[in-house]
C-alpha positions in Angstrom: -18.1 7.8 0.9 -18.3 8.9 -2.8 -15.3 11.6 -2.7 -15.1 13.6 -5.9 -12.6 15.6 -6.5 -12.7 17.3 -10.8 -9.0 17.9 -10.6 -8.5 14.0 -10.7 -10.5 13.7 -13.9 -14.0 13.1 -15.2 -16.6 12.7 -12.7 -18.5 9.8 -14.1 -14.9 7.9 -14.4 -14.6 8.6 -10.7 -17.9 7.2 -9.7 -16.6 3.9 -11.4 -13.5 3.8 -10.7 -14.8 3.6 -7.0 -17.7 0.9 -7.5 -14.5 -1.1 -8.7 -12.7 -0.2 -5.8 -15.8 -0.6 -3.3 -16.3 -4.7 -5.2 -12.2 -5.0 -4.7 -12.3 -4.5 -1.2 -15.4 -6.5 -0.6 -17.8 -3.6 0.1 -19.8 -4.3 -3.2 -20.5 -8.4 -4.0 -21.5 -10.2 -6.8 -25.3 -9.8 -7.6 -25.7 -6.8 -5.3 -27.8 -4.1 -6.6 -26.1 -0.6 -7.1 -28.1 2.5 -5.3 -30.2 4.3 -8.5 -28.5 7.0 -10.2 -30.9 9.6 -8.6 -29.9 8.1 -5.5 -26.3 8.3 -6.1 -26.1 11.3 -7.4 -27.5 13.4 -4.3 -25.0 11.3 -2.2 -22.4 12.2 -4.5 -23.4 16.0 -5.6 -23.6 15.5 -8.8 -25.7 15.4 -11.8 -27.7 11.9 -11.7 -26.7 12.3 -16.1 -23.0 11.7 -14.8 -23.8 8.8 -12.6 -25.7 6.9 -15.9 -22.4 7.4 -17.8 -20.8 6.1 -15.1 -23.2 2.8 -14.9 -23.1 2.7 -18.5 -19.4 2.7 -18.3 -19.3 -0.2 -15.5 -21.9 -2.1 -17.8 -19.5 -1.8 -20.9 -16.7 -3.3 -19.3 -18.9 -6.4 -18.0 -18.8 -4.9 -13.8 -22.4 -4.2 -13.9 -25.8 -4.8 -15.7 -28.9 -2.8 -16.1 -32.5 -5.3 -15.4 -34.8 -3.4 -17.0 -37.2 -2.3 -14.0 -35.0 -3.1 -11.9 -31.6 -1.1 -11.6 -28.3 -1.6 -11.8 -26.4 -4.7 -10.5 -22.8 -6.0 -9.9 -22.7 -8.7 -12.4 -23.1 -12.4 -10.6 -20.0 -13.3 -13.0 -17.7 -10.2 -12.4 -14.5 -11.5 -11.5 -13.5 -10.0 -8.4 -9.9 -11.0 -8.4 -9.1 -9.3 -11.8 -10.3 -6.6 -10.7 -8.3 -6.4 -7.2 -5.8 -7.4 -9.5 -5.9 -4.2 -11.9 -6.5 -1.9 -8.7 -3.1 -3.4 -7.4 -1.4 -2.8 -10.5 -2.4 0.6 -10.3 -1.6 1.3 -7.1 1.9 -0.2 -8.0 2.0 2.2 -10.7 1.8 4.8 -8.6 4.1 3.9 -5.9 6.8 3.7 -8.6 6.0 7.0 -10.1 6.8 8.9 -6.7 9.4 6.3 -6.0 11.4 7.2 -9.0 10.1 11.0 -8.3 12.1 11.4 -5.5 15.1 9.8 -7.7 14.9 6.6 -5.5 15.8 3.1 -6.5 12.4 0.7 -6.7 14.3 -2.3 -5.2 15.8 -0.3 -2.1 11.9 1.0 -1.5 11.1 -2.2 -1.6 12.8 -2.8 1.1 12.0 0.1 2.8 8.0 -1.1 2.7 8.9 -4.8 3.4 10.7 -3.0 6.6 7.4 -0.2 7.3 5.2 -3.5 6.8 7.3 -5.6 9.4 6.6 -2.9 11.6 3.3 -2.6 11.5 
């Protein structure tokens, strides 16, 4: 599940960039409490210090909050959709940057993934 690889950045930004991913496809809810960092961090192989930052992160940009006690939770208020949104985007991003890699036209691979799609 929690797939790090250091060549594709900081660790901690990993961590949650996939809680983000995990509440965009509807594996992580609204009010649902996040596993502690200890926790995390032996899943994940890491230093539980990295998977703090990585909560602090998520809490700075309004994903997640910290009850004191408690742990860490997925905001009741996050807005899902925004957040599918920007992982879309992203992904879109992407696409276009191997797209245009491959010295292809964005509107005839379009076409081609309308076409892949059709097909199942």
């Amino acid at each position: 599940m929690w797939k790090i690889e250091p060549e594709k950045g900081p660790i901690y930004a990993q961590i949650a960039a996939e809680v983000k991913r995990m509440l965009a496809r509807g594996e992580l809810r609204p009010g649902e409490k996040l596993p502690s960092a200890r926790a995390l961090a032996e899943e994940a192989r890491v230093n539980p210090n990295t998977v703090v930052h990585a909560y602090a992160e998520l809490e700075r940009e309004g994903v997640t909050e910290t009850r004191r006690g408690l742990g860490t939770y997925v905001r009741a208020d996050v807005d899902v959709a925004a957040i599918r949104r920007r992982e879309l985007e992203a992904a879109a991003r992407e696409y276009l940057r191997t797209v245009r890699s491959l010295g292809l036209d964005p509107r005839a691979a379009a076409k081609v993934l309308e076409e892949v799609d059709d097909a199942g």
